[in-house]
N, C-alpha and C positions, 0 to 999 in steps of 0.2 A: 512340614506339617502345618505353616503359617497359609492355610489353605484360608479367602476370603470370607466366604459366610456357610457355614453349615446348614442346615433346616434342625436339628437337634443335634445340642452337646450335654450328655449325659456325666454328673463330675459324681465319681466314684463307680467304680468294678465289682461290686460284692455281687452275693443273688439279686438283688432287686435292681441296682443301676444295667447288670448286665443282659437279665432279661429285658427290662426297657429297651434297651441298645438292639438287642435285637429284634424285636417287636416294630420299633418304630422301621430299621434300617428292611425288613422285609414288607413290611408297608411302603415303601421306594423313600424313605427319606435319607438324605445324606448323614449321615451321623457319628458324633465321636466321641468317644469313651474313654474319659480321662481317672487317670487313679495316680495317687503319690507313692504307691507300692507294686507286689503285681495285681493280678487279677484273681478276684474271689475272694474277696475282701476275708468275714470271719469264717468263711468254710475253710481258709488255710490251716485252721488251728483244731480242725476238729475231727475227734473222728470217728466213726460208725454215725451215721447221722438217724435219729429215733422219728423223723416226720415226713419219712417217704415211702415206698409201696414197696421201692425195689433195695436189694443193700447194698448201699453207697457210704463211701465214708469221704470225708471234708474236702482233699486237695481232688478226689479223682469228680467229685461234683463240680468243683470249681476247675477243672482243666475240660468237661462239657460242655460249663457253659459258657466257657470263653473258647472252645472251637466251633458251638452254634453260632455265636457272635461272627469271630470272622468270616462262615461260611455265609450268613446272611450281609457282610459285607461291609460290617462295622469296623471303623477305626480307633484303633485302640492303641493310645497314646498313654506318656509316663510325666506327669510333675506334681507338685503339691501346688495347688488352684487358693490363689490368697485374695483376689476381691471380684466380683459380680457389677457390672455396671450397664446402664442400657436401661432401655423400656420396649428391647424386639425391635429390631437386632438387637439381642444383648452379646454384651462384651464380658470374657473372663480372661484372669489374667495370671499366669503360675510365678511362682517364687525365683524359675528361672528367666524370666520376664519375657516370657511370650505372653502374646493375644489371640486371642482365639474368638471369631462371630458367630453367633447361631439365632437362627428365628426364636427358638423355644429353647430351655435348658429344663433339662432333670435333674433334680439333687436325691443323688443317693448316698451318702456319705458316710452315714450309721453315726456311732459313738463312740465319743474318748473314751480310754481305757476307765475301769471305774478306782474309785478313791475310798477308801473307809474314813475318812478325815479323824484318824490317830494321830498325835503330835509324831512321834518317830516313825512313822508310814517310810517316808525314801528309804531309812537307815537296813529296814531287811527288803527292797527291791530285788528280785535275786537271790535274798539267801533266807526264802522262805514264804515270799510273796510270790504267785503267780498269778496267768490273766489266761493260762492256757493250759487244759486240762490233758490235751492231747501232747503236747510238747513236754509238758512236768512231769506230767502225773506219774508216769514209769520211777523216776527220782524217788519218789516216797511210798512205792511198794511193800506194803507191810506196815505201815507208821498213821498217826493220826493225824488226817487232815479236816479241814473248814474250806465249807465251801460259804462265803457270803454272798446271799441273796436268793430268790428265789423266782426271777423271769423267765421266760422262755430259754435264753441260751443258757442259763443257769443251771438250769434242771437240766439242759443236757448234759452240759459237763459231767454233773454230778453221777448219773449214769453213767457215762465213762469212769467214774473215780470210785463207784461204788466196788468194782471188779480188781480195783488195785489196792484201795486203802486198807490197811490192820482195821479202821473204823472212822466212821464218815460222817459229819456232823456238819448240818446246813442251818445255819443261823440267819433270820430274815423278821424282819416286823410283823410279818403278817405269817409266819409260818406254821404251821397244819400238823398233824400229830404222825408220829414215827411211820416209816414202811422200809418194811424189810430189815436189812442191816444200817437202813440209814436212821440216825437221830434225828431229830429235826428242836430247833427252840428259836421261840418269838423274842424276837432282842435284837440289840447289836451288839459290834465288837467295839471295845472304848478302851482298849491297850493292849501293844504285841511285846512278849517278853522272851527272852532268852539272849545268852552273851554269846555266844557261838552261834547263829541262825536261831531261828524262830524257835521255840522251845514250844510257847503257851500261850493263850489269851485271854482274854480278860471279857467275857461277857455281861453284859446288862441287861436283864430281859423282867419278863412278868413273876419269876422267882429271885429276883433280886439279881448280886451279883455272882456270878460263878467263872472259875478258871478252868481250862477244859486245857491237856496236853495239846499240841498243833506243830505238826514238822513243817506245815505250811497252809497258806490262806489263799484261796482262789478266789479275787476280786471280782465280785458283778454286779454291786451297787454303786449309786456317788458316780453311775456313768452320766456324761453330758452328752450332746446331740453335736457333731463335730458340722456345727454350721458357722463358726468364728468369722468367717471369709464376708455373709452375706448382710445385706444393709441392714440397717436397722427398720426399714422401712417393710419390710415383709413381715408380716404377723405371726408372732410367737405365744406360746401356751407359757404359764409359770416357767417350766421347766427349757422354753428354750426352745423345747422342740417344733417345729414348722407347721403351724394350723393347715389344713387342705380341706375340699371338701371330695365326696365322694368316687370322685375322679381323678384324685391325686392332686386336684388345681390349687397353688398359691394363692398369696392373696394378691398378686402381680398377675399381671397378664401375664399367659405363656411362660410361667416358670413354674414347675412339677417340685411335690418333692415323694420320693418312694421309702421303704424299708425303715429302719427303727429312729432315721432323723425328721421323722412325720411323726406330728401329734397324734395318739392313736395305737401305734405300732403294734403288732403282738408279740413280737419277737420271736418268730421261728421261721423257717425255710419255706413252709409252701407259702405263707402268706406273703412274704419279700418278692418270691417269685410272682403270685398273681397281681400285688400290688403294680409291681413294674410292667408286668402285660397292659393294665387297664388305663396305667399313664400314659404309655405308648400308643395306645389306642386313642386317647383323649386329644392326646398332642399330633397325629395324624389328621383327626377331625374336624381339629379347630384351628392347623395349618392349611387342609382345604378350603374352610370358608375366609381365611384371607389370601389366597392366590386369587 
């Protein structure tokens, strides 16, 4: 795979790296798609997906668009990508300590897991914390769960968990008044309680503080932008996430960033998707006017 120089190296598999990947590589660029996992990044964990025409659910979207990819011809490689250096060629380089050169790079990478930052948050990892609604949520069929947060992939989850839960209660700062069977309350979560798994938590919101039963918490705030790897020298918003302007472009030359580790993001599927079309498109453009 230690192939000399690429024309684009796209780091991360999800919907938006891998539409790039293909986009660009049917535009005739050489191109390679690197991820630390497999491919399809959070469509793995998801499932009936609520922002497409047709009905698809998470892994069989994400086995699409990683057989578009290789039909258009994309290289699709496995490690975790630890620093970015260069000014085009740039240089990336994996944990395994390969190198890899490419004209132009795409950062698709997305988000670390998110955190509620409760003091004993690790101690129920597992036995009551979850980050996957599709993978868990069968576990607490009939029981009361919390969904924190209210983003894009949030709300889908929660859709998913709305058809399994005893009762379903989404907790978010900014959250909007009931529908359906779900509750909703503006606040956060400031303590997880129970000696055997999760029992209960501890809400703080705009009616003070309240305990609400919880057999478990689906984590989707307190996510960070999983861009550790990249200089310091590429511009970031508050939060971390990768300033671009309309085109997906850095504030480097010739480095992209797509999907929700772009300042901006909406967080759902077609936008990841179109996002990574119009970078691929950019970086095709602006690879022709320097050949």
């Amino acid at each position: 795979m230690n192939r000399p120089t690429y024309d684009l190296i796209v780091v991360g598999a999800g919907p938006a790296g891998l539409s790039a990947a293909t986009e660009a590589a049917n535009a005739g660029l050489a191109t390679l798609c690197l991820d630390k996992l497999a491919p399809g990044g959070q469509l793995i964990n998801l499932g009936e997906l609520q922002d497409v025409e047709e009905p698809w659910n998470g892994p069989d979207m994400a086995a699409r668009l990683t057989d578009d990819a290789a039909v258009a011809g994309v290289e699709i490689g496995f490690g975790e990508v630890t620093a970015l250096s260069g000014s085009g060629p740039w240089t990336i380089e994996t944990a395994d300590g390969e190198r890899h050169s490419a004209r132009a790079i795409v950062i698709a990478t997305g988000l670390n897991k998110g955190k509620l930052g409760v003091p004993n948050e690790a101690d129920y990892e597992g036995r009551g914390l979850s980050h996957c609604a599709h993978c868990d949520g069968p576990l607490y069929a009939g029981l009361p769960v919390v969904v924190a947060g209210a983003n894009g992939w949030a709300e889908s989850e929660a859709e998913e968990l709305a058809g399994l839960a005893g009762k379903l209660t989404i907790v978010d700062a900014g959250a909007t008044k009931d529908s359906g069977n779900v509750h909703r309350i503006a606040g956060r979560i400031v303590s997880l309680e129970g000696a055997d798994g999760l029992q209960s938590v501890t809400v703080e919101g705009t009616e003070g503080r309240q305990v609400l039963p919880a057999n478990a918490v689906f984590v989707y705030v307190g996510q960070s932008p999983a861009a550790e790897f990249l200089p310091d020298s590429l511009a970031r918003d508050a939060a971390g996430h990768i300033v671009v302007d309309a085109e997906g472009r850095a504030s480097a030359a010739t480095v992209f960033a797509v999907g929700d580790v772009r300042a901006g993001a909406q967080q759902s599927l077609s936008d990841a998707i179109a996002d990574g079309r119009r970078a691929a498109q950019a970086v095709a453009a602006a690879l022709k006017m320097k050949s």
